[in-house]
RODO-2510 file (C-alpha; in nm, 4 decimals, decimal comma):
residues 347
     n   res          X          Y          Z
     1     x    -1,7302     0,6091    -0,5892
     2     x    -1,6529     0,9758    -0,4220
     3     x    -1,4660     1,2298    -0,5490
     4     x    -1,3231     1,4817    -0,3436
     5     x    -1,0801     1,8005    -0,4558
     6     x    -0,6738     1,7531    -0,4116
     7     x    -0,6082     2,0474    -0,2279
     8     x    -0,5913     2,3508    -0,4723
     9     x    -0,4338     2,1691    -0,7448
    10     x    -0,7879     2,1313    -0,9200
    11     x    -0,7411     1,7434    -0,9407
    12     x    -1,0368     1,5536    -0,7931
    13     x    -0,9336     1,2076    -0,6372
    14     x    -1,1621     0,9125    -0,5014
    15     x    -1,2348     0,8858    -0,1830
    16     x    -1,1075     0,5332    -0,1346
    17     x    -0,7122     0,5338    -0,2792
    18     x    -0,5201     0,2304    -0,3492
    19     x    -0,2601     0,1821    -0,0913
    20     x    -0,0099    -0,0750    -0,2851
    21     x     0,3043    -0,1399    -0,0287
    22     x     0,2294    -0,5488    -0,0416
    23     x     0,2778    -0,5873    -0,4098
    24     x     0,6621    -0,7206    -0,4435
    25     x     0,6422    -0,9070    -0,0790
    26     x     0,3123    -1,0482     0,0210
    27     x     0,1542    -1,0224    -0,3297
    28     x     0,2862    -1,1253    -0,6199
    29     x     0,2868    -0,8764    -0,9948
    30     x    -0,0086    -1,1089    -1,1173
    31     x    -0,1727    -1,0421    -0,7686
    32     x    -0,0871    -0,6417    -0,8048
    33     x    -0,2106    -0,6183    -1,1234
    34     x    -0,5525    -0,8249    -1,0359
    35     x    -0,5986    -0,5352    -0,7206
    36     x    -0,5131    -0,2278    -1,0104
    37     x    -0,7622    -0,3826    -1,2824
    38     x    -1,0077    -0,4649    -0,9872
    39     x    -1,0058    -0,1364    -0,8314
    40     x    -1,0057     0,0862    -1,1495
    41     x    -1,3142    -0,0785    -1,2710
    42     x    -1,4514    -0,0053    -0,9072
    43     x    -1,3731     0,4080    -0,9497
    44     x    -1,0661     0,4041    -0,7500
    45     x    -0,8454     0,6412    -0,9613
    46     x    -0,5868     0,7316    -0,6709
    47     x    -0,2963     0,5360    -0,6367
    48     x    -0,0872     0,5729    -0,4029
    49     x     0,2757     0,4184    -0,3613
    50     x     0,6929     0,5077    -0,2799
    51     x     1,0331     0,4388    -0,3736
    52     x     1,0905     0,2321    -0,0155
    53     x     0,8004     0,0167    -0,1301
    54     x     0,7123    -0,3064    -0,0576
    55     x     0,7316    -0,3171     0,2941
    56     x     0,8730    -0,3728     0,5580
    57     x     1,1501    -0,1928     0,3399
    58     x     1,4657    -0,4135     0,2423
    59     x     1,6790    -0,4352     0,0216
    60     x     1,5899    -0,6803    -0,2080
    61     x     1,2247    -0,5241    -0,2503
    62     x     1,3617    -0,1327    -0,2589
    63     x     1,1544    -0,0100    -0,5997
    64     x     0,9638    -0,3272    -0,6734
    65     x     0,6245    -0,1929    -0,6164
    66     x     0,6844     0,0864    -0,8353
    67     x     0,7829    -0,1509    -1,0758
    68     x     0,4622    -0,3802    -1,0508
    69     x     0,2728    -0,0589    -1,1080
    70     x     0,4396     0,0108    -1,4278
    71     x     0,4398    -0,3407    -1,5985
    72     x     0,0718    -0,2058    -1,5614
    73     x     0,0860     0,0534    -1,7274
    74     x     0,2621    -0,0807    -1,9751
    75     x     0,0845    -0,3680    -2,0337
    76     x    -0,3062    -0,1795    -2,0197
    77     x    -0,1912     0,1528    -2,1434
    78     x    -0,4100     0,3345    -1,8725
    79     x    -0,1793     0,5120    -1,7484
    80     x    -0,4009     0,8384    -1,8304
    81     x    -0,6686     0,6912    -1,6357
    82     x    -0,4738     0,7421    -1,2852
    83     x    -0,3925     1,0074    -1,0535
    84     x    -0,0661     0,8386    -0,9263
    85     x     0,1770     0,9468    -0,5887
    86     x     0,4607     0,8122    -0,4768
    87     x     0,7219     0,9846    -0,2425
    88     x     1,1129     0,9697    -0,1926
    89     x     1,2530     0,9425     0,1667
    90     x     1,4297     1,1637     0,3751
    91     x     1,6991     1,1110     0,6031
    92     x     1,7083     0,8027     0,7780
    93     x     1,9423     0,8117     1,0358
    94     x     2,1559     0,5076     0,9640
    95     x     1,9031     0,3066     0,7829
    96     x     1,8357     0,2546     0,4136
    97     x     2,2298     0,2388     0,3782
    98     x     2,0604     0,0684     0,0240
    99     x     1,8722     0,4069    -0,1202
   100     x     2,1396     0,6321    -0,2429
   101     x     2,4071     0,5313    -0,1072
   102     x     2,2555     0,5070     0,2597
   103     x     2,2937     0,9230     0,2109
   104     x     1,9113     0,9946     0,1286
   105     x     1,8138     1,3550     0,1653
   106     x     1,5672     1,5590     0,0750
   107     x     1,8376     1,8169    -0,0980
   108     x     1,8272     1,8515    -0,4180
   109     x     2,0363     1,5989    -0,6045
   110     x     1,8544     1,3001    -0,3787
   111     x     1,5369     1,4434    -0,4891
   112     x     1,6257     1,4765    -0,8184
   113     x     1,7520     1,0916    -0,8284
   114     x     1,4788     0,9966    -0,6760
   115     x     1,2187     1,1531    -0,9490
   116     x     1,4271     0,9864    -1,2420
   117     x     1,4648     0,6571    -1,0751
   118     x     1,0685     0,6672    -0,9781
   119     x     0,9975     0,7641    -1,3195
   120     x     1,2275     0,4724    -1,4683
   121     x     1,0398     0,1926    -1,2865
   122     x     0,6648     0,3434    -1,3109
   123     x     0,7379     0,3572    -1,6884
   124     x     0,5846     0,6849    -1,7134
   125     x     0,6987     1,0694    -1,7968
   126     x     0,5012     1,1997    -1,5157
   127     x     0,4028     1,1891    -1,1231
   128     x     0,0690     1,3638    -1,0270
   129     x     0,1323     1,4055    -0,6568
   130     x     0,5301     1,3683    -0,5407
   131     x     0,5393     1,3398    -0,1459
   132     x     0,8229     1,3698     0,1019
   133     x     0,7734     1,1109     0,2862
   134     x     0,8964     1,1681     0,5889
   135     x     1,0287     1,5384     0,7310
   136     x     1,4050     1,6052     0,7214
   137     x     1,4751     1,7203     1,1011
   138     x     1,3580     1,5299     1,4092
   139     x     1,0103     1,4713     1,5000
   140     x     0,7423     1,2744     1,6358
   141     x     0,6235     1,0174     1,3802
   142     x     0,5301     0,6617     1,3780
   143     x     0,4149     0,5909     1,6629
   144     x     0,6612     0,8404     1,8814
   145     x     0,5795     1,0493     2,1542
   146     x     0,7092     1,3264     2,3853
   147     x     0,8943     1,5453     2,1452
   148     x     1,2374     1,6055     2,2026
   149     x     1,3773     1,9490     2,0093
   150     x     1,6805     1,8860     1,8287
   151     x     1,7750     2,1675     1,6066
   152     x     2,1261     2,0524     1,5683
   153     x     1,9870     1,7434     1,3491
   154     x     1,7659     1,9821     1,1014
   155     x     1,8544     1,8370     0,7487
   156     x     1,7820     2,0044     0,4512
   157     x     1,5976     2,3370     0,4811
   158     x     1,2654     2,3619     0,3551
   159     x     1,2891     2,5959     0,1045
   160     x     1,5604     2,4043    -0,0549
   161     x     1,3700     2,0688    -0,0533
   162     x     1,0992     2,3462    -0,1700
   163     x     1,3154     2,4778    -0,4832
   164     x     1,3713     2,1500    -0,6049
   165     x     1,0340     2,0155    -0,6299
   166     x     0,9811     2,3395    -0,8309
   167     x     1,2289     2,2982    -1,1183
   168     x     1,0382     1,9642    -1,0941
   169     x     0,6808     2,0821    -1,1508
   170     x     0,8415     2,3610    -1,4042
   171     x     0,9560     2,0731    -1,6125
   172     x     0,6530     1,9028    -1,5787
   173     x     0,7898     1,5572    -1,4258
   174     x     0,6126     1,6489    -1,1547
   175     x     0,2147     1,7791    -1,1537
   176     x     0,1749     1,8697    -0,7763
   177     x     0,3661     1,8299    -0,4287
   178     x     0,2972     1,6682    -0,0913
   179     x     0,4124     1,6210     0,2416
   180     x     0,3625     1,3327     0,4625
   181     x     0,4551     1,1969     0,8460
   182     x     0,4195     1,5682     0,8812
   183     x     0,3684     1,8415     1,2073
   184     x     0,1294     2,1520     1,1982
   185     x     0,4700     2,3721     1,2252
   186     x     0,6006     2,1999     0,9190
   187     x     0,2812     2,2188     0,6983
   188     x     0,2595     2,5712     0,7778
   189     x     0,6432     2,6137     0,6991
   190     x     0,5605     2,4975     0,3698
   191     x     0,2505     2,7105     0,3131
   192     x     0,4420     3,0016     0,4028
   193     x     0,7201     2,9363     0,2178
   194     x     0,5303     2,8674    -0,0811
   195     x     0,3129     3,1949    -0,0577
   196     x     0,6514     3,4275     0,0303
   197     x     0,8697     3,2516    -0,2425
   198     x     0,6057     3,1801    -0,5551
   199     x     0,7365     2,7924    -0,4711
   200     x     0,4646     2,4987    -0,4758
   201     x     0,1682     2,4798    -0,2647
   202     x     0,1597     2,1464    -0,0900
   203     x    -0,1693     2,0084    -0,1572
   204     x    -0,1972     1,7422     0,0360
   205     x    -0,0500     1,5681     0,3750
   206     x     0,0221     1,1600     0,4038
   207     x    -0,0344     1,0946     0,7777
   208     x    -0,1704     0,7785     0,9774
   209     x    -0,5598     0,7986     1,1402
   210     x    -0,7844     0,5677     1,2322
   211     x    -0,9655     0,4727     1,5312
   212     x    -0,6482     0,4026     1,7249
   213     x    -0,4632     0,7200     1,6323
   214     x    -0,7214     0,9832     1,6035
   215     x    -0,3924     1,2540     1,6922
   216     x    -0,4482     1,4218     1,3540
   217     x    -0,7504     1,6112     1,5090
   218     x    -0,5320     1,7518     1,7317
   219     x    -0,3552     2,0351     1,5497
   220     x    -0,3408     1,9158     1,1822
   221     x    -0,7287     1,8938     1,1142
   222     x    -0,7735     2,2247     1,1966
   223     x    -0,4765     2,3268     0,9517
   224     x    -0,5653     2,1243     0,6559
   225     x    -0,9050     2,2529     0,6257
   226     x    -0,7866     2,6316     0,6757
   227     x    -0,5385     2,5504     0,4055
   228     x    -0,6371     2,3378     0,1747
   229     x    -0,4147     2,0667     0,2703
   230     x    -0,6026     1,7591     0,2464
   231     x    -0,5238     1,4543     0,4595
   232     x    -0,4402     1,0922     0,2591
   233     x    -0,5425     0,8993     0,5599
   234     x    -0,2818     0,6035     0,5346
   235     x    -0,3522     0,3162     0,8066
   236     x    -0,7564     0,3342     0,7787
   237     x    -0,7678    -0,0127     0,9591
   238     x    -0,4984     0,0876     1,2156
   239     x    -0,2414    -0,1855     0,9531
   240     x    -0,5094    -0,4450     0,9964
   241     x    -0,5500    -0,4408     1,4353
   242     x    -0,8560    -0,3338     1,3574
   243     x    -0,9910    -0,6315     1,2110
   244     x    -0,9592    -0,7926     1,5028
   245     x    -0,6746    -1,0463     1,4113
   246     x    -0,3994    -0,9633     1,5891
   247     x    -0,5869    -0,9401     1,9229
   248     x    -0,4050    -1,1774     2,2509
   249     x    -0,1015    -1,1833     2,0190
   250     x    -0,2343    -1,3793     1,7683
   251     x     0,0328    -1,4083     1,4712
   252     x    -0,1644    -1,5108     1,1119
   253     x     0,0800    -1,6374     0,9181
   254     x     0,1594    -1,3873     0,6153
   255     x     0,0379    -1,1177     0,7953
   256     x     0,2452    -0,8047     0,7862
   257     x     0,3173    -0,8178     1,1489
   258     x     0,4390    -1,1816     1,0943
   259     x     0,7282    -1,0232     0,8577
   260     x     0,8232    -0,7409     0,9667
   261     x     1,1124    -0,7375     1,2463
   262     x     1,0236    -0,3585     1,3284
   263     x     0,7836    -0,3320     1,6283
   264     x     0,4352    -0,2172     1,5240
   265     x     0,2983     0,1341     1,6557
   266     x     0,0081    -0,0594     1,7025
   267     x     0,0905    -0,2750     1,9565
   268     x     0,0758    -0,0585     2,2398
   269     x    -0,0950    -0,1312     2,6432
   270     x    -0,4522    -0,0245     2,5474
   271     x    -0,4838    -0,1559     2,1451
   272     x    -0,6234    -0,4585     2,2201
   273     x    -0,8754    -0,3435     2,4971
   274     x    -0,9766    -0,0248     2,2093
   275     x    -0,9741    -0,2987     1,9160
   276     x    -1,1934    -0,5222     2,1122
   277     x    -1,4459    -0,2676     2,1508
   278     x    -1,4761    -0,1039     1,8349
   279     x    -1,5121    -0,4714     1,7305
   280     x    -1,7869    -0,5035     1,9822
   281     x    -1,9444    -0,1670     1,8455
   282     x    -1,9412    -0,2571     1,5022
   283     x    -2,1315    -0,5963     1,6162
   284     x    -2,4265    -0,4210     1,7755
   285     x    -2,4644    -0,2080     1,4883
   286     x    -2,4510    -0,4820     1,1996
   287     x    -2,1325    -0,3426     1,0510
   288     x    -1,8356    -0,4964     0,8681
   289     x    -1,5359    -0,3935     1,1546
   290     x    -1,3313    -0,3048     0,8533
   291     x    -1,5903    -0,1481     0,7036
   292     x    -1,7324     0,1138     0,9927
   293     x    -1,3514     0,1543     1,0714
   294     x    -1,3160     0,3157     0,7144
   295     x    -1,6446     0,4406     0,6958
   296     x    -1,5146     0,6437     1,0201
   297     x    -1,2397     0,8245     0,8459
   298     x    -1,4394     0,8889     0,5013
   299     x    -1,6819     1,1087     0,7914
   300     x    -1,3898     1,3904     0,8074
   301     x    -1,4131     1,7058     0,6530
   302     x    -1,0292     1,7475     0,6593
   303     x    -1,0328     1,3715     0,4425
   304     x    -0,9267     1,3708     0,0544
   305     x    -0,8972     1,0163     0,0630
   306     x    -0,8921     0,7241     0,2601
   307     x    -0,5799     0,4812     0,1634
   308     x    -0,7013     0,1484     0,1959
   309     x    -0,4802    -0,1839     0,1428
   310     x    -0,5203    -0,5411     0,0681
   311     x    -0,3251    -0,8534     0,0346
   312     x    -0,6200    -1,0635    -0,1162
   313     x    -0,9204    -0,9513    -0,3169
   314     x    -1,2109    -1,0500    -0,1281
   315     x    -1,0490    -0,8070     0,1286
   316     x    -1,0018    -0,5263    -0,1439
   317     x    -1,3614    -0,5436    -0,2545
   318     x    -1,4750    -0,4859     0,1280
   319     x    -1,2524    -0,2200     0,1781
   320     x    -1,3834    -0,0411    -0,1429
   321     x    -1,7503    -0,0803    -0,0554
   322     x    -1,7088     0,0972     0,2588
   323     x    -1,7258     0,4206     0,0933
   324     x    -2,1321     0,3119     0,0954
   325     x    -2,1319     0,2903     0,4529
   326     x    -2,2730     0,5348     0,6550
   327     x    -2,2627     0,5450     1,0202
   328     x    -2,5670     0,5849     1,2099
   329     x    -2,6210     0,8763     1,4893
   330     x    -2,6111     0,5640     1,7166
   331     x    -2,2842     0,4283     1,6057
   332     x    -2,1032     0,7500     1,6231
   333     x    -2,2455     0,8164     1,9736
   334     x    -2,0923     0,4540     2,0294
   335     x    -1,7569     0,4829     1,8571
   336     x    -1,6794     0,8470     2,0564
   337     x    -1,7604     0,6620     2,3588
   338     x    -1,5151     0,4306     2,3337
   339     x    -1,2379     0,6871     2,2187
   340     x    -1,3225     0,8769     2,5796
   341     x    -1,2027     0,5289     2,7562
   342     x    -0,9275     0,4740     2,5284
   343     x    -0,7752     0,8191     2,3284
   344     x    -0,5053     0,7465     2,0747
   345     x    -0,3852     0,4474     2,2208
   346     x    -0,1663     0,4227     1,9052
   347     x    -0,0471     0,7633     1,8269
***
């Protein structure tokens, strides 16, 4: 396994992270646990998770992957042994009328709940890396485009969100701080911020890239390798298009598309065309799909880690072994061709 640096925290996490959202809908806890014993042994030491989790978010599974991690940790005592996130959500806008009361925030008393409740289910006295999971004003995120400015919907100002994670780290419930879903203006409001107000630096940002949504390079690459700010790539496999199996709206059964009733930001005009020729590129080369499509985002400079996910283990060992992969001049040459033809068809 790789180790990379967390920002400017000092941490060092691996390369490939454990994404865990299906434990507590498509995988069982015995299932969960199998993928944590699995992928410790492997080297994978950062796990990644949320208070929404499992997904798609309900409210019958609201906390249960949390939960599944700390059974765990209770039952293997390694809790020392992981560099653990999780995040608490922002406003939703009329969903989650389940979390808090349907009035989450990132102010301080929602934060604050949050922490306590995460804490309660992981069955631990401490988070290494607490992320916001999503900003708390309007912007362009999953899958959205053409920004629309909307000042009169800002939520809770920065620096307050800010000032609470604080008292946070200063009573040590929390180690370090993230954002995630984020812009280049709001990382750099929270740089500032932290660097005018002695508040925490954000060490790391949560955003989706992959072959199909490449819109990170953009503005944000440029940022989080200025700053420090590494990216936790979530979506590595584009939430599994890029294996190929969703291609002429094919439907596996158990497959997260099959459950969940929200439309995915990956089925878009162009996905299929892209899918089907990264698919075709990793052919020609001799390369796993899943694997080269990982392998890609492990390339980045701007990369801490790579968030991979798996609802059965012969899928988890594939994803971890792609951090062996490396991509040939040829392949690269191959794999920018085909983003020319099809840029961010799933932003």
């Amino acid at each position: 396994m790789q180790y990379r640096p967390l920002g400017r925290t000092g941490l060092s996490v691996s390369a490939i992270g454990l994404g865990t959202m299906t434990w507590g809908r498509q995988n069982t806890e015995a299932e969960g646990h199998a993928q944590m014993d699995y992928a410790l042994g492997e080297g994978v030491t950062f796990w990644d998770t949320a208070e929404m989790y499992a997904v798609p978010p309900t409210a019958d599974t609201y906390g249960r992957t949390e939960e599944i991690i700390g059974t765990w940790f209770k039952a293997t005592g390694k809790r020392d042994k992981v560099i653990l996130a999780t995040k608490v959500i922002g406003f939703a806008d009329g969903g989650f009328s389940w979390v808090r009361g349907g009035q989450a925030k990132l102010d301080r008393a929602n934060i604050f709940a949050a922490v306590e409740a995460s804490l309660r289910r992981l069955q631990t006295d401490y988070i290494d890396l607490y992320q916001l999971h999503w900003p708390d004003r309007p912007t362009n995120r999953f899958g959205a485009r053409n920004y629309v400015h909307r000042p009169e919907k800002d939520g809770t100002p920065i620096e307050e969100t800010l000032s609470a994670l604080d008292e946070l780290v200063k009573s040590g419930k929390v180690r370090h701080v993230g954002v995630s879903n984020e812009t280049p203006w709001g990382v750099m409001q929270f740089v500032k911020l932290a660097e005018e107000k002695g508040l925490p630096r954000i060490a790391s940002i949560q955003n989706a890239y992959n072959l199909l949504n490449r819109s990170f390079e953009q503005g944000l690459a440029e940022v989080s390798i200025r700053e420090d700010v590494g990216l936790l790539a979530y979506s590595p496999l584009a939430a599994g298009t890029l294996s190929g199996k969703y291609l002429d709206g094919a439907m596996p059964a158990g497959s997260r598309r099959s459950l969940d009733h929200r439309k995915s930001r990956y089925a878009t005009v162009n996905a299929d065309l892209a899918t089907s020729e990264y698919l075709d590129v990793a052919r020609r080369h001799g390369l796993s799909p899943t694997q080269m499509a990982i392998a890609f985002t492990l390339h980045q400079p701007f990369v801490a880690s790579s968030l991979i996910g798996a609802t059965n283990m012969e899928d988890l060992k594939s994803n971890i072994a792609a951090v062996n992969v490396t991509l040939s001049d040829e392949a690269w040459k191959d794999i920018e061709a085909v983003n020319a033809r099809f840029p961010d068809p799933c932003p």
